[in-house]
PAZAVO-607338 format. One record per residue (C-alpha): residue in three letters; x, y, z. Coordinates in steps of 0.25 Angstrom, whole numbers, padded with zeros to 4 digits, always signed. Layout:
ALAXYZ...
! end
This chain:
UNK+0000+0000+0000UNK+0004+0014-0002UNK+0009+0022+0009UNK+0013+0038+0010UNK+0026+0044+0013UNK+0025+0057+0018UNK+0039+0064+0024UNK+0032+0076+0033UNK+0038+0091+0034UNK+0034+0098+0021UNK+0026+0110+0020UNK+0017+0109+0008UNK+0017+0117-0003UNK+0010+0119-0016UNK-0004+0117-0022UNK-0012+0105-0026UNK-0026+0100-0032UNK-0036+0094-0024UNK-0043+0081-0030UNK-0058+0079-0031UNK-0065+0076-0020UNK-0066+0059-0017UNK-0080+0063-0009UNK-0085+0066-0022UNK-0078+0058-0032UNK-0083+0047-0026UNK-0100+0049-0026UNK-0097+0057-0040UNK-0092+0043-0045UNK-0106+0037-0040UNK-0115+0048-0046UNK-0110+0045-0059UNK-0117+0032-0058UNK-0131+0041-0056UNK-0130+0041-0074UNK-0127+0036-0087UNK-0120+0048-0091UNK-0105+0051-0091UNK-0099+0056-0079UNK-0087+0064-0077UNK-0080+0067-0063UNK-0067+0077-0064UNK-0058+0080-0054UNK-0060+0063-0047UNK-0049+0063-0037UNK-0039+0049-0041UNK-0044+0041-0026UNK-0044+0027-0022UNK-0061+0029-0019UNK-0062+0034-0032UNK-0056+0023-0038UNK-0063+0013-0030UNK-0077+0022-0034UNK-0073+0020-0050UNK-0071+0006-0048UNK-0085+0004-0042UNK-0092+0011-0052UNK-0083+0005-0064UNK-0088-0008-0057UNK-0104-0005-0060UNK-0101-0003-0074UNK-0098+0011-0075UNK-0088+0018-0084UNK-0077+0026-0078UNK-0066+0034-0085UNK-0056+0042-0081UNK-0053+0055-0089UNK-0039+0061-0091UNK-0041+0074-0081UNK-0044+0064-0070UNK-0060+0065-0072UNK-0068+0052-0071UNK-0081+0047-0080UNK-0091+0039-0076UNK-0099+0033-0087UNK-0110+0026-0079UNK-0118+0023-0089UNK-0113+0007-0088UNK-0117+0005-0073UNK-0121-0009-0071UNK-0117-0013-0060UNK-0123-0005-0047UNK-0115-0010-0035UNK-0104-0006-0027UNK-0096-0019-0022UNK-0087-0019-0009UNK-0075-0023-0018UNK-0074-0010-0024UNK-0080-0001-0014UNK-0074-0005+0000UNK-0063+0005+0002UNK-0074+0017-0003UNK-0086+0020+0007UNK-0091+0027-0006UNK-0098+0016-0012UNK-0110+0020-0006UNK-0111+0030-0015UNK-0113+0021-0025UNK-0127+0018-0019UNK-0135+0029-0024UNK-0134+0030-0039UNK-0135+0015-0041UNK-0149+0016-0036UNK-0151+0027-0044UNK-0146+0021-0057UNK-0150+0007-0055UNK-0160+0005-0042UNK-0151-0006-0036UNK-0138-0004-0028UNK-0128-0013-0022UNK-0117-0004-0014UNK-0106-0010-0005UNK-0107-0004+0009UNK-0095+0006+0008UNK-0080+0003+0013UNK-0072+0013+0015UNK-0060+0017+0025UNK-0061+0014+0041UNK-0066+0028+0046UNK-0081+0025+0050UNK-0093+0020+0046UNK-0099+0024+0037UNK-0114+0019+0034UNK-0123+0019+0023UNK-0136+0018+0030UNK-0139+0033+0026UNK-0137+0031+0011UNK-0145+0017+0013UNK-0157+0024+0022UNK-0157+0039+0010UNK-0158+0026-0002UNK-0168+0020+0004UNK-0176+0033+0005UNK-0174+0036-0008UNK-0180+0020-0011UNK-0169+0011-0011UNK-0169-0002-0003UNK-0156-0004+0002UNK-0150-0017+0009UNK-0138-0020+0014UNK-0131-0035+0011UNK-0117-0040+0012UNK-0111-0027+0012UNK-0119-0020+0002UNK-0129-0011-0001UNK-0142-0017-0009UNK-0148-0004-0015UNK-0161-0006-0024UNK-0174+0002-0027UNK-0188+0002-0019UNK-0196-0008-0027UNK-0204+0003-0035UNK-0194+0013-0038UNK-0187+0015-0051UNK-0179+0026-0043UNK-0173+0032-0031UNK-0184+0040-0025UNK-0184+0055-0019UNK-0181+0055-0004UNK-0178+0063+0009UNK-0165+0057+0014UNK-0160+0063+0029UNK-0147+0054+0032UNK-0146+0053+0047UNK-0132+0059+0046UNK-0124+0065+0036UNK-0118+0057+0024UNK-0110+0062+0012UNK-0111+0047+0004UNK-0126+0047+0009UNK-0128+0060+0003UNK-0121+0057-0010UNK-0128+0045-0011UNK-0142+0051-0010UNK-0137+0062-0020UNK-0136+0052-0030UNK-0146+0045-0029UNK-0158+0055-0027UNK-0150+0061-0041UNK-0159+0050-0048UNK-0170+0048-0038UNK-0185+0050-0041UNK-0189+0064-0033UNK-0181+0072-0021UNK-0173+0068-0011UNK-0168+0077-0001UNK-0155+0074+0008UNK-0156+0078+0022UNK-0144+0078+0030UNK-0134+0077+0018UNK-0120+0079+0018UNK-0113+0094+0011UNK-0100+0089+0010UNK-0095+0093-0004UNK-0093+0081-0009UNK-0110+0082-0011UNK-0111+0096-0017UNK-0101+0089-0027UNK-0109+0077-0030UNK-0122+0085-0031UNK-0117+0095-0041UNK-0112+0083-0050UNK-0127+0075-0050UNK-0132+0088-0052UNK-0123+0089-0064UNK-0128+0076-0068UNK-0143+0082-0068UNK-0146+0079-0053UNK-0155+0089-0046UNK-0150+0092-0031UNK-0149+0103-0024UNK-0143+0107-0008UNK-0132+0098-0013UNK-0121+0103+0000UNK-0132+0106+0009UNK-0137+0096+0019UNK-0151+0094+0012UNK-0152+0089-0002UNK-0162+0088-0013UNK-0162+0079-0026UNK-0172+0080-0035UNK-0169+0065-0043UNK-0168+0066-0059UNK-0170+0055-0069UNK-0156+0054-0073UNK-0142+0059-0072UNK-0133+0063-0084UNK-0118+0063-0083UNK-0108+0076-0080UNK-0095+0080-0078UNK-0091+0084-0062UNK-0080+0089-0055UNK-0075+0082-0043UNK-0076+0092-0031UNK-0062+0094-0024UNK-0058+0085-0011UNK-0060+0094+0001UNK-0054+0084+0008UNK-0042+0080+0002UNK-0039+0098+0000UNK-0042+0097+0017UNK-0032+0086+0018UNK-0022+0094+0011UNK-0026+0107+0018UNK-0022+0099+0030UNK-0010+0095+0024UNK-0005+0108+0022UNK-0009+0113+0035UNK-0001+0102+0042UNK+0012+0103+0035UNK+0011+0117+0031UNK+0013+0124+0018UNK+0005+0132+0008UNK-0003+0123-0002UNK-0014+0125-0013UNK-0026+0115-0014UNK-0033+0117-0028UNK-0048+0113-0028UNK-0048+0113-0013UNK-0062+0120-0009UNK-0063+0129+0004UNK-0076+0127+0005UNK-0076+0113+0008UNK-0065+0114+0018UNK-0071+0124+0027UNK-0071+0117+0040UNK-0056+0112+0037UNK-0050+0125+0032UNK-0056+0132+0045UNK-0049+0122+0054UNK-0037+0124+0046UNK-0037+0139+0046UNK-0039+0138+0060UNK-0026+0129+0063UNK-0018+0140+0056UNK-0019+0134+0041UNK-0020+0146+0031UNK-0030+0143+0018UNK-0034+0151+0007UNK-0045+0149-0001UNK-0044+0152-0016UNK-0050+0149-0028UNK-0053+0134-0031UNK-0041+0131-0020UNK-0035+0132-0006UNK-0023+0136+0000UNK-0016+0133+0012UNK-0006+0137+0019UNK+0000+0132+0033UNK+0014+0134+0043UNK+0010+0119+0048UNK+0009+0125+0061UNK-0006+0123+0066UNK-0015+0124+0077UNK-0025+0112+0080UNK-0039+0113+0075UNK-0051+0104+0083UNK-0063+0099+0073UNK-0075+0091+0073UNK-0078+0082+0059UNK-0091+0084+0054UNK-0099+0085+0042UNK-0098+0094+0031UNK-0096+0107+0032UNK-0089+0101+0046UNK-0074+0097+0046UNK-0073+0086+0036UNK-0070+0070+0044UNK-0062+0071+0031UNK-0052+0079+0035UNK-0053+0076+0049UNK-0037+0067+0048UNK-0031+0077+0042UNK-0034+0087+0051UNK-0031+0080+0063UNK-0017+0077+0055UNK-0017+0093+0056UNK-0019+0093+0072UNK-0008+0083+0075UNK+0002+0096+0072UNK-0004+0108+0075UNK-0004+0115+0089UNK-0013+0111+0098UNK-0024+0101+0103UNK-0036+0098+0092UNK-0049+0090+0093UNK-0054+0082+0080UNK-0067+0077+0081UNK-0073+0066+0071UNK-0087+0065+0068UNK-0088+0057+0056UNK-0080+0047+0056UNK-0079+0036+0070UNK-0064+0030+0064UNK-0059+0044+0060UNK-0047+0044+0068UNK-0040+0032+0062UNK-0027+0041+0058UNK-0024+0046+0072UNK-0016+0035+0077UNK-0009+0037+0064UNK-0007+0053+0067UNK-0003+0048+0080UNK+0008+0041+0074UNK+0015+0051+0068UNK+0014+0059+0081UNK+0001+0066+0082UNK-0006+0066+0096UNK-0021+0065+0095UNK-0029+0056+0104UNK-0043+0050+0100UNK-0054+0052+0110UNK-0066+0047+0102UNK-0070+0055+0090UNK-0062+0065+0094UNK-0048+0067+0092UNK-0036+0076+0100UNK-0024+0081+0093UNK-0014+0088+0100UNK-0006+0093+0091UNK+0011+0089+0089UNK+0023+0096+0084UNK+0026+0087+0074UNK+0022+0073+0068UNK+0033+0062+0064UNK+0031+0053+0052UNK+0029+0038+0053UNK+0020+0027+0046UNK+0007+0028+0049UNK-0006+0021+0042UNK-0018+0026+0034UNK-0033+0022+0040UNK-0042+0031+0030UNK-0041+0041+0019UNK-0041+0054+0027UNK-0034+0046+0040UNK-0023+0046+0028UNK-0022+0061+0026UNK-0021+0065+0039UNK-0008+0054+0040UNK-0003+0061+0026UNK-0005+0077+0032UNK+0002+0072+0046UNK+0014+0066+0039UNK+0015+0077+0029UNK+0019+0084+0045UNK+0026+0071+0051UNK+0042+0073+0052UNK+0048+0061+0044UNK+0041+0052+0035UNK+0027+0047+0037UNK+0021+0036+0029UNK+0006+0032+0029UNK+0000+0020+0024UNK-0012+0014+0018UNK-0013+0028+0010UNK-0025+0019+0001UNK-0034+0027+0011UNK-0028+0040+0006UNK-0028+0036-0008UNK-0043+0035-0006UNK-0046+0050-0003UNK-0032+0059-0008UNK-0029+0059-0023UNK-0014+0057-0024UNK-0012+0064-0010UNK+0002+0061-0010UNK+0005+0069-0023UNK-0002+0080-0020UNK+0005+0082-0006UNK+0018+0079-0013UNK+0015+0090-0025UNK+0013+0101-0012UNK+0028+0096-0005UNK+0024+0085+0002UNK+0034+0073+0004UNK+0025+0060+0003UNK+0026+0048-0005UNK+0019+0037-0010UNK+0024+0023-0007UNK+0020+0011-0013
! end
């Protein structure tokens, strides 16, 4: 298996282009299915979940090309073949996603539950309970989910769909499939992180009719059909966070094309407030740090709240910076897998609960230290990025999942970190 180099001390310096958004990608790749048309996605980040997505749907029949300026088409119009099987899915919890247009196309579903790294549970008896509203008998054998139509219905039907709590994948599942429903169906309770306002905008490219897309309440009215379109992946606000934390830590002065202010807004504030200097220009961020921070306390919450996301990174942050700091996590009941790791390379944190306690160090020292999730690996790249000597991390497959050539982008802004075989 891979693993990362990283020889800490540099200040980073430069500028570099943040990839499409995986949170995106991913649910775009599924409402391709929703018609027969051609779809084209640009700016589709090069990620292990992306693959793993391409294969899943090459394996119901579809058509998928990749383009010379990196965009991918789906051709769907081949679609034979509406299931999602554990083989292919079991390292992406985003096969759920899947559910929805395959009811809407053909009126019969069969979904693996999802897989996924070790964080939490994550459980799909929100997107089962909004399908059955919408007319869907759902069952759950051997792993799977057994989606058909109510006897009677040609169609998903119109429904009010409140989730008991908030859920992005729930709410981009009932966004797709109310896209093709017969009548309205209102969201109650839905999620606003960008990623929705994203996928909205595309259907609605695709002759969906929705509106109150990045507001917690949500209308469809269904159409008869989609046609295809051609879409721009939103940037990743979380891998710009993660290299905004990056910066922050090791200091230096770094230019993140793409990167949007207004979907950082919670973790720029916390960064300004730790001594972190950002500016805001047209169509990209700056940032600009000395390395020498004070600690900044948060709570994880949903969107607009500090991102769960970005929770790792940020605690990377604490472990150097001057003073005591308190991070709670909300989201997320396994969500502190990477702080025996941090510990190893010297931070002082203790776990008291769903609550962590950094006290900040002077310094971090290098040693080898292991990758348990995707964002547990950024927070282990940002600390060794500031560790004296040479850190390595293993099982970088998580990273690969989420970060689109991480290790070249940091290298492109000074970074010494390598890539082993």
């Amino acid at each position: 298996m891979d693993k990362l180099k990283i020889r800490g001390g540099r200040q980073l310096q430069g500028e570099l282009t943040i990839s499409g958004a995986k949170n995106a990608t991913l649910p775009e790749l599924c409402a391709a299915l929703l018609t027969e048309q051609s779809v084209t996605l640009r700016n589709v980040p090069r990620l292990q979940d992306v693959s793993t997505m391409l294969k899943l749907i090459r394996n119901m029949g579809v058509a998928c090309e990749h383009e010379q300026d990196g965009s991918v088409r789906v051709m769907a119009a081949t679609l034979n073949n509406p299931e999602a099987p554990y083989e292919l899915v079991k390292t992406m919890r985003a096969s759920v996603l899947a559910l929805g247009p395959l009811l809407s196309r053909f009126g019969h579903a069969k979904v693996s539950l999802p897989g996924g790294c070790a964080i939490g549970s994550r459980p799909v008896d929100q997107h089962i309970k909004g399908m059955q509203a919408m007319g869907a008998e759902i069952k759950v054998e051997h792993g799977y989910m057994l989606a058909k139509l109510a006897p009677g219905l040609k169609r998903l039907r119109g429904a009010r769909i409140t989730t008991d709590m908030v859920t992005v994948t729930g709410t981009e599942n009932f966004l797709m499939a109310a896209s093709l429903a017969d009548g309205e169906t209102v969201l109650e309770n839905a999620a606003q992180e960008p990623e929705i306002p994203d996928l909205a905008e595309m259907l609605i490219q695709m002759g969906a009719q929705i509106e109150g897309h990045g507001t917690s309440k949500i209308r469809i009215q269904g159409v008869q059909r989609l046609n295809g379109c051609i879409h721009q992946v939103v940037a990743d606000r979380i891998e710009a966070g993660t290299f905004l934390c990056a910066v922050a830590a090791t200091g230096g002065d770094v230019v993140l094309r793409h990167a949007r202010e207004d979907h950082l807004d919670a973790v720029i504030d916390k960064l300004r407030d730790a001594g972190v200097v950002i500016e805001v220009g047209d169509n990209f961020l700056r940032v600009r740090s000395h390395g020498s921070l004070k600690a900044q306390s948060f709570r994880t919450t949903e969107y607009p709240g500090f991102p769960t996301d970005m929770q790792a990174q940020f605690m990377a942050l604490n472990c150097i910076a001057k003073g005591p700091s308190k991070v709670t996590e909300t989201i997320f009941e396994n969500r502190f897998m990477h702080v025996n790791e941090l510990v190893r390379l010297g931070a002082n944190i203790q776990i008291d609960g769903k609550v962590a306690v950094i006290q900040g160090v002077q310094r971090l020292s290098g040693a080898t230290v292991m990758a348990t999730d995707l964002r547990a690996s950024a927070s282990l790249v940002i600390a060794g990025l500031v560790a004296e000597g040479e850190t390595t991390v293993e099982r970088i497959y998580h990273l690969d999942r989420g970060y689109d050539r991480m290790e070249e982008k940091l290298r492109s802004i000074g970074a010494d970190i390598e890539r082993v075989k």
